[in-house]
N, C-alpha and C positions, 0 to 999 in steps of 0.2 A: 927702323920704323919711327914715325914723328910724329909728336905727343895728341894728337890728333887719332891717329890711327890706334896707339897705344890703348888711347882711352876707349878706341871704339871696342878694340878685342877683349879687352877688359868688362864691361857691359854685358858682350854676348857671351864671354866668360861665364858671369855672374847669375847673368839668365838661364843659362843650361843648367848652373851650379843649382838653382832654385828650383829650377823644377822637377831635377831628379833629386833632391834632398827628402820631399815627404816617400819616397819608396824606401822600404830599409830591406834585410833580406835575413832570413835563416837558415840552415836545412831544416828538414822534413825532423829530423835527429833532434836539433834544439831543441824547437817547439813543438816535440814531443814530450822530450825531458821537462821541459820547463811546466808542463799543464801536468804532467805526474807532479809534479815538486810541489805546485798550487795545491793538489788533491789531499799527497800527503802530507804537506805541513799542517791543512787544515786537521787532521785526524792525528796527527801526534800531538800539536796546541791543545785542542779540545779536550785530550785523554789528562794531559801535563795539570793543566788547570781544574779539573772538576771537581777533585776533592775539596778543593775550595770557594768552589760558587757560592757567591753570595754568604760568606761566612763571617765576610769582613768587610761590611757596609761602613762607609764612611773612614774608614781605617787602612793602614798599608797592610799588609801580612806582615807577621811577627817576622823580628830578622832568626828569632830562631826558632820555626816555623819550617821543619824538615819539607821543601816538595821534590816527591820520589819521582825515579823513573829508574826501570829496571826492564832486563829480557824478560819479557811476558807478561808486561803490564795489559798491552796491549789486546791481547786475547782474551785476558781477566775480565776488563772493562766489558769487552764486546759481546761477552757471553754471557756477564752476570748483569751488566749494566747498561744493557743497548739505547738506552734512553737517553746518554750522555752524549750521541752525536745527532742532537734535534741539526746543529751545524749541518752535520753532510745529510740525513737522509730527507731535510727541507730542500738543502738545495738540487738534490737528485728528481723531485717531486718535480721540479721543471724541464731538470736535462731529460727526464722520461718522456715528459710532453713533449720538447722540441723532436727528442727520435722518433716519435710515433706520429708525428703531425706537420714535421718541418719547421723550417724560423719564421714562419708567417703564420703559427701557434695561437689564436687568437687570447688574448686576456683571460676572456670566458670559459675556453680548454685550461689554462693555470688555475683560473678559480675554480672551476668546478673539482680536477685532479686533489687541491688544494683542501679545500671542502670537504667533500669524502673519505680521504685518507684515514688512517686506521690509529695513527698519533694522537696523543695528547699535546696540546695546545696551550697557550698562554697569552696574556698581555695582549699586543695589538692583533696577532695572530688567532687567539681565541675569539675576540670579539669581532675580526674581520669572516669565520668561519659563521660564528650564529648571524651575522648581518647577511649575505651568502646563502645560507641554510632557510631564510625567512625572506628572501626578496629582496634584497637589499644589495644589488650588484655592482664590480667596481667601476669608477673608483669610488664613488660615494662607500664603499664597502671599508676602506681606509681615513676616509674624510673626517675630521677631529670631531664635527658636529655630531656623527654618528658611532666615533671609536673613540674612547673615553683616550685608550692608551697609544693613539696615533704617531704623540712622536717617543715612544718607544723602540728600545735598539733591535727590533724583530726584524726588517728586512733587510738591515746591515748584517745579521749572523747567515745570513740569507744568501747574500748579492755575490758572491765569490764568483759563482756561474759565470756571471756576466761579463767578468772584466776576464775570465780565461778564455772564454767565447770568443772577445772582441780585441785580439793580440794588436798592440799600437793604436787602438782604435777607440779611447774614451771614450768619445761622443755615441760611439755605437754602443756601448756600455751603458750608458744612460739612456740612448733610449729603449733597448731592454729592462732596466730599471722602471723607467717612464708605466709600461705596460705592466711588469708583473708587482714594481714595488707599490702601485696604489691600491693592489688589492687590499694589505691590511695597513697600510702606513701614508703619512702627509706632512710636510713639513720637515723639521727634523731628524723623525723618523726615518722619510724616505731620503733624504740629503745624506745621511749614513750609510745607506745602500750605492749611493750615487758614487762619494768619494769613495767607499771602499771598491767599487769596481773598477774603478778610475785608477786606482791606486796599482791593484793587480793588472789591470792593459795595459800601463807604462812599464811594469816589471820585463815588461817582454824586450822593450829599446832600449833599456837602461838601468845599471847597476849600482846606480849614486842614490842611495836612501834620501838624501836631501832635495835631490830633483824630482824624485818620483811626490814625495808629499805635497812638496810646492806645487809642481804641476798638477798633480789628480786638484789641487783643494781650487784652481782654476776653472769647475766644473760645478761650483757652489756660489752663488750670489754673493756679493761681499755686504751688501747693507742687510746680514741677518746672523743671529747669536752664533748658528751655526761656523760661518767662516769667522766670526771671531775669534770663537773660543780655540779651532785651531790652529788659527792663527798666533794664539798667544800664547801654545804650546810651543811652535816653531819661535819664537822670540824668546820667551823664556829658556830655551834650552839653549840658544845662544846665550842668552846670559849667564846661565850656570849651566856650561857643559859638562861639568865634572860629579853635577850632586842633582840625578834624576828624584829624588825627595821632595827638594825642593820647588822644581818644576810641578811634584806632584800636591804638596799643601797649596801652590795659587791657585792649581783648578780646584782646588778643596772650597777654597777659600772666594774665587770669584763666581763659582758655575756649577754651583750645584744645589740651588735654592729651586726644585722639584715644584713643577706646579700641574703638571697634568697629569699622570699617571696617578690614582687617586691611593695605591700602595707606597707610593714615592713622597705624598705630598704629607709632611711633618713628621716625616721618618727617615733613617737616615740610611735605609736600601735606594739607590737609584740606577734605575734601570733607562734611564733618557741616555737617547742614541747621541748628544754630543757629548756628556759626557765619558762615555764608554768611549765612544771613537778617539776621546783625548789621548785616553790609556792605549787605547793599539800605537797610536802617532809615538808618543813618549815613548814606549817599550822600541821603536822600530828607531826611532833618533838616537835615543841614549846606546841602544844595542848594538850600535855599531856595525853591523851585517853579521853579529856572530850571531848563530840559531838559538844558543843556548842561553846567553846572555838576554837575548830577544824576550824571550818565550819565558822566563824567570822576573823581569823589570815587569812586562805587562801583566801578569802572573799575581805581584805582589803589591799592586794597584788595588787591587782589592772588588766589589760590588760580582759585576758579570765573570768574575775571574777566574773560567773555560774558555767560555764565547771569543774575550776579548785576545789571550792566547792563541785562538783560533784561527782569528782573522790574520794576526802578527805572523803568524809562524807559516798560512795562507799563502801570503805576500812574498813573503823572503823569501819562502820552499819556490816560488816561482821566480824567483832574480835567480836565486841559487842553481834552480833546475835540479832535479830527481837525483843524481850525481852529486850535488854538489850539499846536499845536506847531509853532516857528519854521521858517520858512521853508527855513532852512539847511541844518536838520535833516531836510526831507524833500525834499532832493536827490535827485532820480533815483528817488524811491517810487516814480512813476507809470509808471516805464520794468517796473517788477516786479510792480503789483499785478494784472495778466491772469496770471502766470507760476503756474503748481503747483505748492507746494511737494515737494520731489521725495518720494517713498513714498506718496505723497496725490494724491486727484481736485480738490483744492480749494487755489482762489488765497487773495493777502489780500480782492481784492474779493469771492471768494465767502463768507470768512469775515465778511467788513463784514453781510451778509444775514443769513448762516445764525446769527451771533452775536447779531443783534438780531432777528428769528425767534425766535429760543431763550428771547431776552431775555423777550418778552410773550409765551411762552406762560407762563412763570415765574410773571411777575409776574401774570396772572390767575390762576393757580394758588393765589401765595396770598393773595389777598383782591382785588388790585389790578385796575383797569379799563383799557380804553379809550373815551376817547369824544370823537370826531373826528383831534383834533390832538394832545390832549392825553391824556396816560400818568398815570396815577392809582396810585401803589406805598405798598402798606401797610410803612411803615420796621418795620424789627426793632430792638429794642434787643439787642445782642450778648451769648451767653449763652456759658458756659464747655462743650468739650465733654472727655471722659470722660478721665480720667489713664492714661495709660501710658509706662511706663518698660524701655526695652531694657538689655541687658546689665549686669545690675542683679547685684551682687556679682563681676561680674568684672574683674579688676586686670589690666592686662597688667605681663606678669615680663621676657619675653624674644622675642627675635625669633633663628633662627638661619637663616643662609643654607644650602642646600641645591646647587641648581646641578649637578642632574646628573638622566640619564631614571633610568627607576625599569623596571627589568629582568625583575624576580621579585619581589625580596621586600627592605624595607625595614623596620626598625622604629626610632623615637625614643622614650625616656625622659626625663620631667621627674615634678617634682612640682608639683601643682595642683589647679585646676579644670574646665579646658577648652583648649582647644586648636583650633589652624585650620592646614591642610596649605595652600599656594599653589601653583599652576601650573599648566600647559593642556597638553591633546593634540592636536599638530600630527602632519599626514603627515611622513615621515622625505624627500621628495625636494622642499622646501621649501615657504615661503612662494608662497601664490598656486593652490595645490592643492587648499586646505580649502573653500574656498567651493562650496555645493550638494551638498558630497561628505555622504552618509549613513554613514559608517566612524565606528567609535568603540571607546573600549577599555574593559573592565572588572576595577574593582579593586575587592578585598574591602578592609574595613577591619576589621581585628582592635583590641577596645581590653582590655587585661587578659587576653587567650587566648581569648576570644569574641567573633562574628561580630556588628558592631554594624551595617552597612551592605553593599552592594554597590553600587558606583558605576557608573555608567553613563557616559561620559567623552565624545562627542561634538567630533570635529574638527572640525566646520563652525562657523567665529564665532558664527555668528546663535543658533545652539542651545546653542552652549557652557555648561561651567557655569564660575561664576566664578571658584571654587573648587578643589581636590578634593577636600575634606571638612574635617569639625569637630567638633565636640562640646560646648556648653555647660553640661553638667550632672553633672559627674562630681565623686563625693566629693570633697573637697581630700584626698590622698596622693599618694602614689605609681605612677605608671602607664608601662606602656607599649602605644605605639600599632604597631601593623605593617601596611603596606601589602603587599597583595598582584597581580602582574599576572595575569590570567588570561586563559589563549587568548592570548598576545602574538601581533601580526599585524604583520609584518618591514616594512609601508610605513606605519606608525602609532609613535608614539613615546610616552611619558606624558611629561612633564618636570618637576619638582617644582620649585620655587622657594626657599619656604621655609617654614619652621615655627613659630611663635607659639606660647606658651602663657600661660594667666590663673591668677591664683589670688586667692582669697577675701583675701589676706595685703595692704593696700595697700601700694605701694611706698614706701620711708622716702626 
């Protein structure tokens, strides 16, 4: 053949080579195992890490700081502690939707399921349920301007669904995300949700921990903190491979100056979805693919330190597949997977079904077959989605403690930008009264002498708002805000916390 012809077959070589390279293939068996592996590592992470949520803000866990696991943890947690997998039975809250409604599920079906559920709520979640509950539908329901805590880690402990949904298939991940993550999150927030789903659909082509980060974070804008920040986990950890510590003081040190979460903002609990996402990255790099290793590094990070175990141990459970996570580590699964996650009709076995169900309708959806044994997925190469930036020109200045109800009339003076009031409306004859109770209190919000709001205050947890108001957009001067009670009702209380306010001015 002469160099002519060489090159021709060569060509039509390469062309063939290309266009059969995005099909990859499994059995039916793999990626069965593999969406068990996702289910249950989320549920063994979550269980690992709880006794320490949030115990150790700002700090590693102590190195002698015993974290147990033992046969029977598992059951323990489930029975006495069912509150500890807001993880799985948030994200069942969708796989429920999608079984009863199909993948063409609108928003509106997530929010509403979402809405009404019978959980207790928090952070962006909470406030995307009273935005929801009052008229306020997504995504504007996660929008910064109306959710104080938008780029909070809430729909990253969330998104797992997504990326087991959409095997090889990021982009279809996101936009799943797309739709359910703006119900309570924007920005950050929802970038959380995005790479960790991303993260989990590459688990399905590929068992290089390296490649799977790199690639999912190709699904995140580069001109926003977001992909820096993990981006400079991935460098840093090149740098010092050997001492994940140190990796974990620069994100100490560079990314965790909290400014929208108004719990987060001059305190040193931070619940912002890039920093938590740093700690699943770092547990998943430094871990090496061991489960254990894994799920202890991310674990001992500290802040979200369930949540973030959750997702880590998520991930891997799905490189790994069902099989392939150790032994030790699935102590006592078997005694829990018939059990309902409580708020929920559905076990882990029923989510093992419903998760791989979900999976091949997915993947014939988009492009991909079945034929016998074998699972035919068209791969996606990962593509960036749309930029957004929350609380974007706001500085926090001050934080002032308040610590008293709110009677009649109240007003604070700063100068700024915007401002956030803190605190809830409990019954006056205590704790343990609010649950189911429909009472609530309404207070006008005056900004400058005019009527900018009327709050609706809600004593029952479930509905609460998280809040009692705020304001982000107000010229930088001089202002004052005034709260007013109306109608006070003698077995309702307001109680203010405290006061926050931003200004355009960064702090020196």
């Amino acid at each position: 053949m002469n160099l002519k012809n060489r090159i021709a077959a060569l060509l039509i070589s390469s062309t063939l080579t290309a266009r059969a390279q995005p099909m990859i293939t499994l059995s039916m068996d793999q990626l069965h195992d593999k969406i068990m592996g996702g289910w249950a590592g989320q549920t063994i992470g979550v269980t690992y890490g709880a006794p320490v949520e949030f115990r150790y803000n700002g700090t590693m866990v102590n190195a002698y700081h015993k974290l147990n696991w033992y046969d029977g943890l598992l059951k323990k947690t489930m029975v006495e502690s069912p509150g500890v997998y807001d993880d799985l039975y948030m994200d069942l809250t969708f796989v429920e939707v999608f079984e009863h409604e199909g993948l063409d599920a609108p928003a509106a079906s997530h929010a509403k399921a979402f809405a009404n559920a019978g959980y207790m709520l928090w952070h962006a979640n909470q406030a995307a349920r009273y935005n929801l509950l009052n008229g306020i539908a997504p995504p504007a329901s996660g929008y910064w301007l109306n959710n104080p805590h938008a780029d909070c880690i809430d729909y990253q402990i969330e998104s797992d669904f997504a990326g087991l949904m959409s095997p090889g298939m990021p982009n279809t991940a996101s936009e799943i995300s797309d739709k359910i993550g703006h119900i309570m999150n924007y920005g950050d927030g929802w970038y959380g949700g995005v790479f960790t789903g991303a993260m989990y659909s590459l688990t399905f082509i590929s068992d290089d921990i390296d490649f799977i980060v790199n690639e999912a974070l190709k699904t995140i804008p580069e001109n926003t903190d977001y992909h820096q920040c993990i981006s400079d986990v991935i460098s840093w950890h090149k740098a010092f491979p050997d001492d994940w510590r140190e990796t974990w003081f620069r994100i100490q040190k560079k990314w965790t100056d909290e400014k929208g979460c108004p719990e987060g903002v001059f305190s040193p609990f931070d619940i912002d979805a890039k920093v938590n996402s740093a700690y699943v990255v770092l547990g998943l790099l430094y871990g090496q693919k061991d489960f254990g290793k894994t799920l202890e590094i991310t674990t001992r990070c500290g802040q979200d330190a369930d949540c973030n175990p959750s997702s880590a141990g998520g991930i891997l459970g799905t490189m790994l597949g069902y099989r392939g996570i150790p032994d030790y580590w699935k102590m006592g699964l078997k005694d829990i997977e018939d059990m309902d996650f409580k708020y929920t009709t559905t076990s882990l076995n029923e989510a093992y079904d419903m998760g791989t169900k979900q999976a091949l309708l997915n993947i014939k959806r988009n492009g991909g077959r079945m034929s016998g044994d074998t699972v035919y997925i068209k791969r996606q190469t990962p593509t960036a989605v749309r930029r957004e930036i929350s609380f974007e020109g706001l500085n926090p200045v001050e934080k002032r403690w308040i610590g008293k109800n709110l009677n009649d009339t109240l007003a604070f003076h700063f100068t700024g930008n915007g401002f956030v009031v803190g605190g809830e409306c409990r019954m006056t004859n205590g704790p343990g009264h609010e649950t189911s109770n429909d009472k609530y209190a309404t207070v006008e919000v005056f900004i400058d002498g005019k009527l900018s709001e009327t709050v609706k205050l809600p004593v029952n947890p479930i509905t609460r708002r998280h809040e009692i108001c705020w304001n982000y957009q107000l010229p930088e001067k001089k202002h004052e805000v005034e709260l007013r009670l109306i109608h006070p009702d003698p077995e309702i209380e307001c109680f203010l916390s405290e006061f926050m306010y931003y200004s355009y001015m960064a702090a020196k």
